[in-house]
BAZAKOL-824432 format. One record per atom (N, C-alpha, C): residue number from 1; residue in three letters; x, y, z. Coordinates in pm, whole numbers. Layout:
+-----+-----+--------+--------+--------+
!   k !   r !     xx !     yy !     zz !
+-----+-----+--------+--------+--------+
! NUM ! ALA !      X !      Y !      Z !
...
+-----+-----+--------+--------+--------+
END
This chain:
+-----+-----+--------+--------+--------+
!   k !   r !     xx !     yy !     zz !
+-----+-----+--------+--------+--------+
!   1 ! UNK !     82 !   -120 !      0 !
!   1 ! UNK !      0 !      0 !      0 !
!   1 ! UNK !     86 !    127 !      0 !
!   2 ! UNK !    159 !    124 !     -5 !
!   2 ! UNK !    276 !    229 !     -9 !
!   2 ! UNK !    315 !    340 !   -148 !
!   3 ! UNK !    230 !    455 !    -96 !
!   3 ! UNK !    234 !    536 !   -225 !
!   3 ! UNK !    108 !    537 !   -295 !
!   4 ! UNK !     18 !    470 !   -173 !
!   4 ! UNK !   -163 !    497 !   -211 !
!   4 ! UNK !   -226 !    486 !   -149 !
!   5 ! UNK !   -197 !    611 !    -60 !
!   5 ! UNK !   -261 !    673 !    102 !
!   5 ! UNK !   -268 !    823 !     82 !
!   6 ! UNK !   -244 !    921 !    -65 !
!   6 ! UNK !   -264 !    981 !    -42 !
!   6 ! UNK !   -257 !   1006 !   -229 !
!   7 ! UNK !   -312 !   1134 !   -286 !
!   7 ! UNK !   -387 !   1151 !   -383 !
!   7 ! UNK !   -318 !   1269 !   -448 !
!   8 ! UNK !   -221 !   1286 !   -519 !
!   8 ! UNK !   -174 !   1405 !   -599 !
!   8 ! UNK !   -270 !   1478 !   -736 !
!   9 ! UNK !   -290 !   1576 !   -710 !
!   9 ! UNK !   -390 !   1610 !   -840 !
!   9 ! UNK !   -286 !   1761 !   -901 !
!  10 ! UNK !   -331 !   1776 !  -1008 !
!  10 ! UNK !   -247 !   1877 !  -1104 !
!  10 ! UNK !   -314 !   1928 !  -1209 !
!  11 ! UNK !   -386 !   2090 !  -1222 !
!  11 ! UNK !   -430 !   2142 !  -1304 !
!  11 ! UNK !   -412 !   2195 !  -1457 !
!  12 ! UNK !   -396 !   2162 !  -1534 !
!  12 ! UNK !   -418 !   2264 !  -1625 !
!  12 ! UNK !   -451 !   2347 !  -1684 !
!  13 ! UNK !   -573 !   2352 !  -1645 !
!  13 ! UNK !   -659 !   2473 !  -1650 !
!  13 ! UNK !   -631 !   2651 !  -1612 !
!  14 ! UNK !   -631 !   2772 !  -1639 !
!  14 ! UNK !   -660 !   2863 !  -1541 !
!  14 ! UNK !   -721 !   2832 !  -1441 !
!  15 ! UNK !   -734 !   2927 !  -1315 !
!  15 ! UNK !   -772 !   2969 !  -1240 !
!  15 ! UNK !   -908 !   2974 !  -1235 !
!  16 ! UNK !   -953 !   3079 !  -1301 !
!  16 ! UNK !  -1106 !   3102 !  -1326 !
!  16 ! UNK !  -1160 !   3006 !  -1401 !
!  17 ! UNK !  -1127 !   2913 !  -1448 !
!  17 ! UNK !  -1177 !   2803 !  -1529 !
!  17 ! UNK !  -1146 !   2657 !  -1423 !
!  18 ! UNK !  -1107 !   2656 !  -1368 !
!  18 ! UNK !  -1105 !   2580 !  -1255 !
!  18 ! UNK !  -1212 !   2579 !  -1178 !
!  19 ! UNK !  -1195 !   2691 !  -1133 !
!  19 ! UNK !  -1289 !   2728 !   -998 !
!  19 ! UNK !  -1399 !   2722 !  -1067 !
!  20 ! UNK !  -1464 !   2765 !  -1248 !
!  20 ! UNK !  -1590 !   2804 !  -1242 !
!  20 ! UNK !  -1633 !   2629 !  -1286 !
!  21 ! UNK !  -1563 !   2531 !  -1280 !
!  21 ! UNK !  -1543 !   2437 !  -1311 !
!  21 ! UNK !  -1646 !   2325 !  -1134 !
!  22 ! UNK !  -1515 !   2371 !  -1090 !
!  22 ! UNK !  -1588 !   2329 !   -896 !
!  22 ! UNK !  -1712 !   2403 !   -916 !
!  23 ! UNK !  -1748 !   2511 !   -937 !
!  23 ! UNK !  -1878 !   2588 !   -912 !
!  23 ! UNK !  -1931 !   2480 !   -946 !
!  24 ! UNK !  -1970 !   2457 !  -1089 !
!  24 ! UNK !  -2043 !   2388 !  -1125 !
!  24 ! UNK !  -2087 !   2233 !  -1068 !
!  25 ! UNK !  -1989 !   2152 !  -1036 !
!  25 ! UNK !  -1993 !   2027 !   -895 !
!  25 ! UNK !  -2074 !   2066 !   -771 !
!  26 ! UNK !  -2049 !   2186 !   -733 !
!  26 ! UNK !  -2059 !   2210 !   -585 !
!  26 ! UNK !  -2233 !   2242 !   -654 !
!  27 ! UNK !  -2276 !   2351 !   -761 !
!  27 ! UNK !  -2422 !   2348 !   -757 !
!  27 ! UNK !  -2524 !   2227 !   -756 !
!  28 ! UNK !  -2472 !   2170 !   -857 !
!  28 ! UNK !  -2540 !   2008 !   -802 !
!  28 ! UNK !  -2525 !   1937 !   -649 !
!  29 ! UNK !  -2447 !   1948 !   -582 !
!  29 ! UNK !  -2439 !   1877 !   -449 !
!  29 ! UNK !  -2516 !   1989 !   -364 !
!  30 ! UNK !  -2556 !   2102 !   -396 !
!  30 ! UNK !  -2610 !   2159 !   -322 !
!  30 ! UNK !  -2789 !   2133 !   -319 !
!  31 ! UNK !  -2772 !   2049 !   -434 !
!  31 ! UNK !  -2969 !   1991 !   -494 !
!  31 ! UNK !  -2979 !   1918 !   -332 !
!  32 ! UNK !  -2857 !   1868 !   -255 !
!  32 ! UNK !  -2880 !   1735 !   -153 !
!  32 ! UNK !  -2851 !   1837 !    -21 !
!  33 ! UNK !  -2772 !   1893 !    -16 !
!  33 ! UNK !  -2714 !   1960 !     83 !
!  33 ! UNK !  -2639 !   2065 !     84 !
!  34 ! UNK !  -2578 !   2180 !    162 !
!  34 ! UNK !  -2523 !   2297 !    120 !
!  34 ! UNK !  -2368 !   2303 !    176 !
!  35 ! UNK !  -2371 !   2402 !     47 !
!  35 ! UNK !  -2185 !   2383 !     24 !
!  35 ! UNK !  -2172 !   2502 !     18 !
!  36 ! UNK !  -2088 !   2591 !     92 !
!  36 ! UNK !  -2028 !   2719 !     92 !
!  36 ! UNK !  -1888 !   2763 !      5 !
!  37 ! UNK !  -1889 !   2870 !   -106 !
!  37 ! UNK !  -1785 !   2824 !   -154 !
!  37 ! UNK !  -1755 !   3042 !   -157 !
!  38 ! UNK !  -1589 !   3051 !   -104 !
!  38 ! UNK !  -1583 !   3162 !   -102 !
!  38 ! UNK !  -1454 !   3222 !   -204 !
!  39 ! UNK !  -1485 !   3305 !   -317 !
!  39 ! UNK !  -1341 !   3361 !   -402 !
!  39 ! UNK !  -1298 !   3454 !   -340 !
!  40 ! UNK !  -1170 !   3483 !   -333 !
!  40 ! UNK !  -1087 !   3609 !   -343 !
!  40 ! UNK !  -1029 !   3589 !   -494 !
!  41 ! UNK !  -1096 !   3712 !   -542 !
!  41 ! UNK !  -1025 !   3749 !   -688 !
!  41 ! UNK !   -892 !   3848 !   -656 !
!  42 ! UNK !   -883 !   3912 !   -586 !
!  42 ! UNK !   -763 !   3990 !   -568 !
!  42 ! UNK !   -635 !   3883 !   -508 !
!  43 ! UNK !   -650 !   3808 !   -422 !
!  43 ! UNK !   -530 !   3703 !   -409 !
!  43 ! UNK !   -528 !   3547 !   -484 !
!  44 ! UNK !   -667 !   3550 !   -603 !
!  44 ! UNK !   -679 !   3433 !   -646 !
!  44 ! UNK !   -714 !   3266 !   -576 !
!  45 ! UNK !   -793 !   3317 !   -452 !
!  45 ! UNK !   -802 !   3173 !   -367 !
!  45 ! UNK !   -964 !   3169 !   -383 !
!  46 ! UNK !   -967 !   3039 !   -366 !
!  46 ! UNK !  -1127 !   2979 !   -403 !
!  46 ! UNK !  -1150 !   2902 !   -249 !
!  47 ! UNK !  -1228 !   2889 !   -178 !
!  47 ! UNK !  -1274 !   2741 !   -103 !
!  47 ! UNK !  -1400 !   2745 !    -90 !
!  48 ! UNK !  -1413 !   2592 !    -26 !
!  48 ! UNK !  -1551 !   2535 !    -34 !
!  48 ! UNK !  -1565 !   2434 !    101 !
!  49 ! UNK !  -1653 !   2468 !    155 !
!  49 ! UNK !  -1705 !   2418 !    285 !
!  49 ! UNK !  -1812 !   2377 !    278 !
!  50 ! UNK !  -1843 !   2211 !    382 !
!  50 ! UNK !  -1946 !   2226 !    402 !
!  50 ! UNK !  -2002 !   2313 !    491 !
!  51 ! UNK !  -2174 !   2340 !    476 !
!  51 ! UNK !  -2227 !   2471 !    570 !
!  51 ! UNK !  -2206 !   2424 !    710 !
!  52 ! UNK !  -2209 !   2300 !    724 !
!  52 ! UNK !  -2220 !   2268 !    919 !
!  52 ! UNK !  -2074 !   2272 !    947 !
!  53 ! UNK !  -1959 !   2274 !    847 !
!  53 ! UNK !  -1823 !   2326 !    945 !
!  53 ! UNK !  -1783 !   2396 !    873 !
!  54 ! UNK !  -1687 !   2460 !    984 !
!  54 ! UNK !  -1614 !   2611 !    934 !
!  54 ! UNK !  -1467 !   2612 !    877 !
!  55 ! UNK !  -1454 !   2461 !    823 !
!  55 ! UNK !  -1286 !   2432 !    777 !
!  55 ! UNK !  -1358 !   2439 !    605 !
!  56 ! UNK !  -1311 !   2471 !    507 !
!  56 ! UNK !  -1276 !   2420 !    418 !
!  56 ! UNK !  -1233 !   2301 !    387 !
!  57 ! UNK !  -1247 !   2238 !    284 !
!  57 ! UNK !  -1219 !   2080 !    259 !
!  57 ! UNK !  -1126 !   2084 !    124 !
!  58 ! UNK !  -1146 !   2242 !     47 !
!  58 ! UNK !  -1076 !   2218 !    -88 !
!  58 ! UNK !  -1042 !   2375 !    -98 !
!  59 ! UNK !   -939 !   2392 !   -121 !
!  59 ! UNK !   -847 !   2521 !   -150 !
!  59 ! UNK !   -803 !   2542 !   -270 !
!  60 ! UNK !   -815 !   2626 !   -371 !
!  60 ! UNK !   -750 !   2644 !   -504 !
!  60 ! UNK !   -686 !   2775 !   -503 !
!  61 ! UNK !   -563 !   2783 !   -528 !
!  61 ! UNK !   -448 !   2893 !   -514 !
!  61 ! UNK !   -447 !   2931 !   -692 !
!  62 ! UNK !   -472 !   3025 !   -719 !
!  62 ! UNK !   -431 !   3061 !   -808 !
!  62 ! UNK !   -265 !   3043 !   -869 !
!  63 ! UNK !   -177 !   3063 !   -741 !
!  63 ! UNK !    -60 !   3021 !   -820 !
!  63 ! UNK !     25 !   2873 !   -816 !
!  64 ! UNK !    -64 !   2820 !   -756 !
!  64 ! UNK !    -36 !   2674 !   -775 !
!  64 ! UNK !   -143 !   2578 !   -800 !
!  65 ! UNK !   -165 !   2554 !   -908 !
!  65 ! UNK !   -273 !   2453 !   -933 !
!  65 ! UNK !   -211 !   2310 !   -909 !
!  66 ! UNK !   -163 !   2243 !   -799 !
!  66 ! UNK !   -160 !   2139 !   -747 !
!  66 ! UNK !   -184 !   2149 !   -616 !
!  67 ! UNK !   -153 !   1964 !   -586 !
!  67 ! UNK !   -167 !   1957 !   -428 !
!  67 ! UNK !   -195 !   1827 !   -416 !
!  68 ! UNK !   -204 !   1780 !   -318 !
!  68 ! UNK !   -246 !   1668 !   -245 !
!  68 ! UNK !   -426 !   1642 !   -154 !
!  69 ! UNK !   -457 !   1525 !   -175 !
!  69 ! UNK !   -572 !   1500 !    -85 !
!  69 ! UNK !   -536 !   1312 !     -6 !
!  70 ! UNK !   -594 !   1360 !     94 !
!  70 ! UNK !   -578 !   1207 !    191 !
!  70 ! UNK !   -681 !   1080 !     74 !
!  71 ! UNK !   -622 !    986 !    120 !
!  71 ! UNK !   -694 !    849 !     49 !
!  71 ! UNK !   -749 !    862 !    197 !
!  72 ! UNK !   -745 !    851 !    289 !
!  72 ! UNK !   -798 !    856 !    424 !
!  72 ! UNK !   -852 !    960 !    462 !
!  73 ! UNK !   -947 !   1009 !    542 !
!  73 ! UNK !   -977 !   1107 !    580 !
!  73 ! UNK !  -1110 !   1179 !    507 !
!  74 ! UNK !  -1114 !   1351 !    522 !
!  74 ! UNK !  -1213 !   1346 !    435 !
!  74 ! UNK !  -1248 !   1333 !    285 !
!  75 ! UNK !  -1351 !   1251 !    264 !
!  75 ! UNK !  -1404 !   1237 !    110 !
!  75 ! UNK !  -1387 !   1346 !      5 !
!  76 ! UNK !  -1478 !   1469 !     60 !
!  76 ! UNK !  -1487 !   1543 !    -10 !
!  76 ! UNK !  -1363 !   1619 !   -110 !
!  77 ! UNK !  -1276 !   1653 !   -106 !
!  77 ! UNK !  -1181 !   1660 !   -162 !
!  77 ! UNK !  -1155 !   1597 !   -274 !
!  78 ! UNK !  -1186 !   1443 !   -252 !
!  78 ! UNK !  -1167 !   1342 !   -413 !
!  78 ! UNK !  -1325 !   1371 !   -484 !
!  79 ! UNK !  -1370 !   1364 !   -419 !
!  79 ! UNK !  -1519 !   1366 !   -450 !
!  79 ! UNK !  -1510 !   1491 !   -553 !
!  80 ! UNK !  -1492 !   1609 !   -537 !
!  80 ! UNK !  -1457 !   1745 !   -618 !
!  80 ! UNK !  -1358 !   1713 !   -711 !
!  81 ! UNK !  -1265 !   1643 !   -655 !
!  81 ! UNK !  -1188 !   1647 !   -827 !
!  81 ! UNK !  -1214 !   1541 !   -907 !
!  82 ! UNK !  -1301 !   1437 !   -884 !
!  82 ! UNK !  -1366 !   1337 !   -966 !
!  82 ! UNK !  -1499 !   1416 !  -1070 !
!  83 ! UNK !  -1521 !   1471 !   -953 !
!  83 ! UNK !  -1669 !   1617 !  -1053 !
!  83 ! UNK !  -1615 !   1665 !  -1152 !
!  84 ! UNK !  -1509 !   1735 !  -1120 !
!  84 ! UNK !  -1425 !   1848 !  -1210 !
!  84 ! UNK !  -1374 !   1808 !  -1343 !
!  85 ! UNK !  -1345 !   1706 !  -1316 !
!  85 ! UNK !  -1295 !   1596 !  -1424 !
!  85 ! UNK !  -1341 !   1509 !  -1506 !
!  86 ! UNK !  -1510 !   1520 !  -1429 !
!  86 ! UNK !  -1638 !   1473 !  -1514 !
!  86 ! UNK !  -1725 !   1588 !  -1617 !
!  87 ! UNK !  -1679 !   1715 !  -1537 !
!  87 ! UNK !  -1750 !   1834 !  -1600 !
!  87 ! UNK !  -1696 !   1876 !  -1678 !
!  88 ! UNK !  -1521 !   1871 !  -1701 !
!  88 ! UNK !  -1463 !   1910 !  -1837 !
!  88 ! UNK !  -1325 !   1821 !  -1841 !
!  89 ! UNK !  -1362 !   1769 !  -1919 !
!  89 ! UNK !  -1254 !   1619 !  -1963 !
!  89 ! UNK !  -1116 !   1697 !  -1955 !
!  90 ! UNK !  -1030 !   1611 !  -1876 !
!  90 ! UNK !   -884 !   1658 !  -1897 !
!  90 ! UNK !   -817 !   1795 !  -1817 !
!  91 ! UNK !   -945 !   1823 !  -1717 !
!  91 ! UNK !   -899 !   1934 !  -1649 !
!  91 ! UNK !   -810 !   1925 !  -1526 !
!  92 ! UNK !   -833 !   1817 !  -1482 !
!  92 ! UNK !   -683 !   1745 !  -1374 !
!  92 ! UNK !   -679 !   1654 !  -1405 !
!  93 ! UNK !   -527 !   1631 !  -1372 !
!  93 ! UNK !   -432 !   1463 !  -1363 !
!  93 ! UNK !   -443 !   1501 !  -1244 !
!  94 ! UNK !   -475 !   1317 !  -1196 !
!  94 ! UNK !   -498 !   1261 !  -1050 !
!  94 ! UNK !   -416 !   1083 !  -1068 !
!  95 ! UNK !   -341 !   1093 !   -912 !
!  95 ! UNK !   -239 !   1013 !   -957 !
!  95 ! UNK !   -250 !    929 !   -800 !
!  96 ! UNK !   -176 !    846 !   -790 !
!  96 ! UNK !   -135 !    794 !   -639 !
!  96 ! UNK !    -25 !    875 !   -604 !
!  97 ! UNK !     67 !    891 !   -487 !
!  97 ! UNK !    180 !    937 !   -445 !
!  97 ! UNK !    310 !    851 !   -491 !
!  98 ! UNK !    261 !    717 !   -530 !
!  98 ! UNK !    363 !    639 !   -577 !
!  98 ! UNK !    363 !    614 !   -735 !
!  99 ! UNK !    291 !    748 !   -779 !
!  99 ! UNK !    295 !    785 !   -941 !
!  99 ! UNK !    180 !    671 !  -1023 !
! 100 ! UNK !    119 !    586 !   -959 !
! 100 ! UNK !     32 !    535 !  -1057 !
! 100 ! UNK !    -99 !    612 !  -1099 !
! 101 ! UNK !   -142 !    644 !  -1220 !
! 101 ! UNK !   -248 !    712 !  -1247 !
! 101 ! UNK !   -350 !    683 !  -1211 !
! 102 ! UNK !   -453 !    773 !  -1184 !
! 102 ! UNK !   -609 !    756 !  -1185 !
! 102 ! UNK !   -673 !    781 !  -1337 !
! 103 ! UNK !   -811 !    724 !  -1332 !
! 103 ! UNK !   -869 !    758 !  -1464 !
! 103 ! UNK !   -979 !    799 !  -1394 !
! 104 ! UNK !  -1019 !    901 !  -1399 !
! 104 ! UNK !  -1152 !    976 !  -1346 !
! 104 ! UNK !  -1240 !    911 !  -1420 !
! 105 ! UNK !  -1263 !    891 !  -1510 !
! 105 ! UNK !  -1393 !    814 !  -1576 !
! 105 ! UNK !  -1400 !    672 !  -1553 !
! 106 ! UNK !  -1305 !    595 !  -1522 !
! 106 ! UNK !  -1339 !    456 !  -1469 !
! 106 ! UNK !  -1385 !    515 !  -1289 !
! 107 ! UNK !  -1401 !    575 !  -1206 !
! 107 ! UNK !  -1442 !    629 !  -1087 !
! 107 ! UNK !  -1600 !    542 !  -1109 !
! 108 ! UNK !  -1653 !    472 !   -990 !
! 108 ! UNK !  -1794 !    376 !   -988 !
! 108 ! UNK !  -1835 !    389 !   -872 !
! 109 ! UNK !  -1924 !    492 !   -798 !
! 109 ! UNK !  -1977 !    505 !   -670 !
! 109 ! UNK !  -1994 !    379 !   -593 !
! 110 ! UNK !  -2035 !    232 !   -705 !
! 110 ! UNK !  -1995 !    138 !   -572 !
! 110 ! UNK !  -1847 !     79 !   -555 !
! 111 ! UNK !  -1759 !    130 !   -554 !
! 111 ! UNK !  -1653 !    116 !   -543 !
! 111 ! UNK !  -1579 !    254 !   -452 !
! 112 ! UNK !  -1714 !    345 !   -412 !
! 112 ! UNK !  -1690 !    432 !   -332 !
! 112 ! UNK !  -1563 !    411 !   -205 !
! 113 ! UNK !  -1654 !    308 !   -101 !
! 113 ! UNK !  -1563 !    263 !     23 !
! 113 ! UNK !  -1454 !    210 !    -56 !
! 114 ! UNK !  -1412 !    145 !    -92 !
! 114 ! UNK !  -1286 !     50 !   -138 !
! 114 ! UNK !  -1146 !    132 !   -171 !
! 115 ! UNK !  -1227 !    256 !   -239 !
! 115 ! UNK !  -1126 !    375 !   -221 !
! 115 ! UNK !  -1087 !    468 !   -124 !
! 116 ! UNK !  -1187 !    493 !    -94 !
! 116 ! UNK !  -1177 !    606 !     22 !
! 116 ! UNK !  -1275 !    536 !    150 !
! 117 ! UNK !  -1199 !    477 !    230 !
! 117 ! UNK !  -1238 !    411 !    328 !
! 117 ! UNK !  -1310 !    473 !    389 !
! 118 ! UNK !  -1315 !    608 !    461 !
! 118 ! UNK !  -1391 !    684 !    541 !
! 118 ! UNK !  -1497 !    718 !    465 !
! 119 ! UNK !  -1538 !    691 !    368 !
! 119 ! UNK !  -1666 !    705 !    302 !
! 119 ! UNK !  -1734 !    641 !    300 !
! 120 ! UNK !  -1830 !    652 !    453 !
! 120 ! UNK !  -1914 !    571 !    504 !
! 120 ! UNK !  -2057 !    611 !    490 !
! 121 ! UNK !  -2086 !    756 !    485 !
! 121 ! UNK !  -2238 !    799 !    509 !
! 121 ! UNK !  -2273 !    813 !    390 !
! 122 ! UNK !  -2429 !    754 !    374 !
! 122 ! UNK !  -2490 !    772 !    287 !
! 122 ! UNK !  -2508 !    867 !    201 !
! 123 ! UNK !  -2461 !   1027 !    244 !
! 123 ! UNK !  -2485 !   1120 !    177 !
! 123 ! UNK !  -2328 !   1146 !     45 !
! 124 ! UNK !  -2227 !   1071 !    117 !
! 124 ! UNK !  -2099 !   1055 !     28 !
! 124 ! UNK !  -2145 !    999 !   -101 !
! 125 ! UNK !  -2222 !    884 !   -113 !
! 125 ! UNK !  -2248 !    777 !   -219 !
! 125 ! UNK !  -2332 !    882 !   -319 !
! 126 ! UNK !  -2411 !    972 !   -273 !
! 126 ! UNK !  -2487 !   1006 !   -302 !
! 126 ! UNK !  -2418 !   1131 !   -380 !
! 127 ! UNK !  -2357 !   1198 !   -306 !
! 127 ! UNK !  -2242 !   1332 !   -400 !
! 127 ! UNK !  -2117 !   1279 !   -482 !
! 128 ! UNK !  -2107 !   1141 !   -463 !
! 128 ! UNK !  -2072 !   1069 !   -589 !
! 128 ! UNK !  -2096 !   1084 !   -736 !
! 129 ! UNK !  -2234 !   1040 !   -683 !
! 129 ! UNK !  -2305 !    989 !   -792 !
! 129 ! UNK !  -2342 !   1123 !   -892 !
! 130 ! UNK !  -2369 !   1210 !   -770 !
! 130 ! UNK !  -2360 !   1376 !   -866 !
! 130 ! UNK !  -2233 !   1405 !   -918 !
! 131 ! UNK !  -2148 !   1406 !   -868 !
! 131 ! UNK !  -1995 !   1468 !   -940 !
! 131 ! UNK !  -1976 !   1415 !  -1029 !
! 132 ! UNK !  -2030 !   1239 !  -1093 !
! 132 ! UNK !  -1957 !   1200 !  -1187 !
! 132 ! UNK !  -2109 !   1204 !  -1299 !
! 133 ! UNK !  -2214 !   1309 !  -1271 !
! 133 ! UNK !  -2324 !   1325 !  -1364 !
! 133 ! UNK !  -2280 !   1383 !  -1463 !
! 134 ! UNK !  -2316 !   1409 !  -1663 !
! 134 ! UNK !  -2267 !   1476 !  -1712 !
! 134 ! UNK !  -2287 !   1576 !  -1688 !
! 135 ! UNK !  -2230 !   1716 !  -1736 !
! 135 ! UNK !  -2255 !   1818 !  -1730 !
! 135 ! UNK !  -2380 !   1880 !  -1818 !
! 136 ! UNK !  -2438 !   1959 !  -1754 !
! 136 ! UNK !  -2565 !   2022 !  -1804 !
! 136 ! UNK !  -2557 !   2104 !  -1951 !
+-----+-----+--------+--------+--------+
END
């Protein structure tokens, strides 16, 4: 298991095409439940919270479109860049830490837990199943 405990992702996209990219994920998950999502256009930072906590779960820096997310821990994070990647083909590479690729389109909500272990509540399966909907 070594080198797939944790989730490297890498943009290509701009900035504003990123983020208006998550917009679009986060409006559908909001059909189930609410998602807070706040820009700074003057320092280029995006996040997105759920409404019942006050952490952010996903950060986008304008000057670094990478980063890391836990294979452990919270969902949401993969959950958004599996959306993002359903809503406009090719907008992140998502990888293991030990360099093996992901394919966002092989991603199968019942194969939810198997990946992301802590993705236990029903409402995860369920913002799955939205992130990897086509786009409108």
């Amino acid at each position: 298991m070594s080198g797939l405990n944790e989730i490297l992702w890498r943009s290509s996209l701009d900035w504003k095409t990123l983020i208006g990219s998550a917009e679009a994920v986060i409006q559908r998950w909001n059909t189930v439940t609410r998602f807070e999502t706040r820009t700074d256009l003057r320092e280029q930072i995006w996040t997105v919270r759920h409404s019942s906590n006050g952490l952010p779960f996903m950060v986008f820096n304008g000057d670094s479109l990478r980063g890391s997310v836990p294979r452990n821990g919270n969902p949401m994070s993969f959950l958004l860049l599996i959306g993002i990647c359903h809503q406009r083909a090719g907008a992140i590479e998502l990888s293991f830490a030990n360099g093996q690729k992901i394919d966002p389109h092989r991603f199968d909500p019942a194969d939810l837990q198997a990946l992301l272990p802590q993705a236990t509540h029903p409402a995860h399966r369920k913002l799955a199943e939205l992130a990897i909907q086509a786009p409108a």
